[in-house]
N, C-alpha and C positions, 0 to 999 in steps of 0.2 A: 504493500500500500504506500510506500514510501516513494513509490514512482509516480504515485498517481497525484498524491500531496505538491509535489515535486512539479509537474503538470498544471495544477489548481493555481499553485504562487506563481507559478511562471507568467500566466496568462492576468491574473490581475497587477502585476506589476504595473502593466499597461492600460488595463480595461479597469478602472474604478467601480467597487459596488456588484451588481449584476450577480451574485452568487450563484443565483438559481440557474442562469442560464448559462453559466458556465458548466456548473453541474450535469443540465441535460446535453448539453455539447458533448462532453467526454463518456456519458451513459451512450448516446446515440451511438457516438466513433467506436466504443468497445461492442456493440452491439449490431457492428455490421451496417448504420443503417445511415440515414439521411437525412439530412436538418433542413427545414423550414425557418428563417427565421419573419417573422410578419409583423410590423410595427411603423410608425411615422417614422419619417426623415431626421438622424441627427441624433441617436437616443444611442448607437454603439454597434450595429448591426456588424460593419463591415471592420468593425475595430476586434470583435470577436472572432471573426471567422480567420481574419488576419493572424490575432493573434495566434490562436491554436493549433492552425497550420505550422506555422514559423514551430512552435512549440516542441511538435511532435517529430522533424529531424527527417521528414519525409518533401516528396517533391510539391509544389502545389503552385498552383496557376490562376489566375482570375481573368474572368470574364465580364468585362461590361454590356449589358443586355440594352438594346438601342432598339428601337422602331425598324429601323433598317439591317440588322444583324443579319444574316444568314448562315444555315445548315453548316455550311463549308468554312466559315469561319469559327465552328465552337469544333468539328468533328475531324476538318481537315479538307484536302483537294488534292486529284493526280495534276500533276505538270508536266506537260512534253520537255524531254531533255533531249533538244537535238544530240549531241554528243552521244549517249547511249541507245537514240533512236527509238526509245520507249516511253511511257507514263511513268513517271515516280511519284508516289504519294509522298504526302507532305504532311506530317501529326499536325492534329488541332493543337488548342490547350486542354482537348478532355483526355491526352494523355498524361496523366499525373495522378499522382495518388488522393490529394485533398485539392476539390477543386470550386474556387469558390465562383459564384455565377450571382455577380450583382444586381439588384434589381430585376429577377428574372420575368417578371410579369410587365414590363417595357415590350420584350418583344412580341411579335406575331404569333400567334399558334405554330406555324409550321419552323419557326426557332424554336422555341418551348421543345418540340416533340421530339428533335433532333436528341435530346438528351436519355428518350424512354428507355431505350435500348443499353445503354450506358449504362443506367442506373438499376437497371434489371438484373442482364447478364453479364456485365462487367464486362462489354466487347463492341465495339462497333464495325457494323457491316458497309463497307463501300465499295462503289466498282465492280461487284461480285466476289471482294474478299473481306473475309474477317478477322479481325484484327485485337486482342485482346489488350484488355487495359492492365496498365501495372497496379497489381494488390498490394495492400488495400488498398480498395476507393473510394471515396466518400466525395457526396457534392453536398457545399454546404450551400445556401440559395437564400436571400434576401429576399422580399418585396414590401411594398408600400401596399397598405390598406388599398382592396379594391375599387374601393369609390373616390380614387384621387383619380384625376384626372389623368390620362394619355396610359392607360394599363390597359391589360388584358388580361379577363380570369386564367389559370390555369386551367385545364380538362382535369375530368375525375383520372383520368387512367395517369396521371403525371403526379396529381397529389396523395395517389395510395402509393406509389413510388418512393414518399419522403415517409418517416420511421417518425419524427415528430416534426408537428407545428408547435413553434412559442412565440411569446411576445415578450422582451425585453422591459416596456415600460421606462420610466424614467429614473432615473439615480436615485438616492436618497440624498440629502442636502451635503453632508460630510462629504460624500463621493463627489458629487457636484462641486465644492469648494477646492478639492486639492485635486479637481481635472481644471478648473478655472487659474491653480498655481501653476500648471504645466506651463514647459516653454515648450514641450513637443508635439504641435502638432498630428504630427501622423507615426506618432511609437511603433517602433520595432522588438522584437524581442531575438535572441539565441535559443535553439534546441537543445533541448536539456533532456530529451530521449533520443536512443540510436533507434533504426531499424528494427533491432534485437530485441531491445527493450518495448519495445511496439509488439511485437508479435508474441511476445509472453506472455504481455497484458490479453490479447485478445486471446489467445489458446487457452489462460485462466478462466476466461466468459466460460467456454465451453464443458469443461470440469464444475461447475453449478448445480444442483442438482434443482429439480422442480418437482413432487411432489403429483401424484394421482387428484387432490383435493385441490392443488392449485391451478391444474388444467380444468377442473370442473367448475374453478371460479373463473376462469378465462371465457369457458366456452357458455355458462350461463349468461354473463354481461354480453359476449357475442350476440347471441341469439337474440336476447333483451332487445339491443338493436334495431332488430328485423322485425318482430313482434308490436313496435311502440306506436300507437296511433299518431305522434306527431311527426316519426319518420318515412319521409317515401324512399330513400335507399338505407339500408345498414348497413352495419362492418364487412369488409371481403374476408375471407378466408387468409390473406395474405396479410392484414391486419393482425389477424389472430393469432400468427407464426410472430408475426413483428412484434407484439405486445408480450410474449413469453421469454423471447430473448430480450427483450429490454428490460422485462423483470430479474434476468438473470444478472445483464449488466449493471443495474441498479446492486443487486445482495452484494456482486463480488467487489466493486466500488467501496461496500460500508465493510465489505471485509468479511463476509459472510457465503458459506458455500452451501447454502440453499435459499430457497426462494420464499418469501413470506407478501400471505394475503396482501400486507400495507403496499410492497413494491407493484401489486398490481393497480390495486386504488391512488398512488401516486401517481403511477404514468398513462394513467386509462386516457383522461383527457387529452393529455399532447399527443398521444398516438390513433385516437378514434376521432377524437371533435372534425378534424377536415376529412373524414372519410365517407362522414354520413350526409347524408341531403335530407333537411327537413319539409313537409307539405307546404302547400303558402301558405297557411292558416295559421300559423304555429307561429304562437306571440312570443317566442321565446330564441335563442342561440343555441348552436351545437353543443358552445362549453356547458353553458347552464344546463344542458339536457343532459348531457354522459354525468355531466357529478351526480344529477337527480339518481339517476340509473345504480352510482355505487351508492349512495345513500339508502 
């Protein structure tokens, strides 16, 4: 756990405050999966993602998501090379291991989508070849609340892709005062884990155990879902896989090598709230409905 503490200070060094979502950062990345982060302009988004990458001692890349992006600039493009008289492909930025993608809901659908593949199978198909990504991969992904201006929603099949949605929210005033003492703008950090040290942590996830009772607490809340008069779609099955491993990521984190009911009621919301689609009718939110659900 000393690596993981190790991990936690690294990244607040820079990022003031923000506990929680540092927290669900590092559960997500041990947990295989993909971060959502969803909040107004200016509150640390891209100072998190930044950070954690740097952190971690792995490659990572960012992407600015524009109105006018295209496919071949997040995935890549062959180039005639006269000299070899053949197509060379040319890697996007989505080869890398932490790959952050700012502002994703900027671009068009058919940018968006360019990513499903990526994020799935950890490989991108072009040309008629495919191309595997370097493991681990993780996309972490920004956006600005949907009802700002010049966005475009996500699809459902791209936000069951991400392992959790969060929201950052604003500093608490402390934090707020000694990022207003900074002279640094745009902080950088050192990696302070190898490689090595990465892939112990995640092969510890895997050694977790989880309990007969705790699948049956997964799979009830699942179902709950599907059943709720104020949901028109529920949890996918692939939610259901994602919320057990995050539960696991969650125990080995506090240092514990099984899985307890709480680690599921913790991450219920940030891993179901954007999965479900609620009726029009429904005077209420996703988050407000999955707590109701574990309550």
């Amino acid at each position: 756990m000393h690596r993981i503490q190790l991990l936690r200070d690294n990244i607040h060094s820079v990022l003031k405050g923000q506990d929680d979502a540092v927290e669900m950062a590092i559960i997500c990345f041990l947990a295989s999966g993909h971060l959502l982060i969803e909040d107004v302009p200016g509150v640390g988004k891209t100072t998190l993602a930044a950070a954690f990458s740097q952190s971690l001692g792995l490659s990572h890349r960012r992407i600015q998501f524009t109105s006018d992006i295209l496919p071949s600039d997040i995935l890549g493009v062959s180039i005639y090379d006269p000299q070899e008289m053949r197509f060379v492909f040319h890697e996007g930025p989505v080869f890398t291991n932490i790959l952050l993608a700012d502002e994703i809901n900027r671009a068009e659908p058919r940018a968006q989508s360019a990513l499903l593949e990526a994020m799935f199978e950890h490989q991108v198909s072009m040309d008629g070849v495919t191309r595997d990504l370097p493991l681990p991969f993780m996309v972490i992904a920004t956006q600005n609340p949907v009802d700002f201006s010049g966005t475009f929603p996500l699809p459902d099949s791209q936000l069951d892709r991400f392992l959790f949605r969060i929201s950052m929210g604003y500093p608490d005033e402390a934090s707020e005062r000694s990022i207003l003492r900074s002279s640094q703008r745009m902080p950088s950090v050192e990696p302070v884990l190898s490689p090595k040290d990465v892939q112990e942590l995640l092969d510890g996830v895997e050694s977790v155990h989880a309990s007969e009772e705790i699948e049956d607490e997964i799979l009830k809340l699942i179902h709950a879902t599907r059943d709720h008069a104020l949901i028109a779609q529920g949890a996918s099955t692939r939610s259901m896989i994602d919320l057990l491993q995050a539960a696991k990521a969650r125990a080995f984190v506090q240092g514990r090598e099984f899985v307890l009911p709480d680690d599921i009621r913790m991450l219920a919301v940030a891993t179901l709230a954007h999965r479900i689609r609620l009726v029009s009718r429904a005077n209420t939110d996703a988050n407000t409905l999955i707590a109701s659900l574990i309550a």
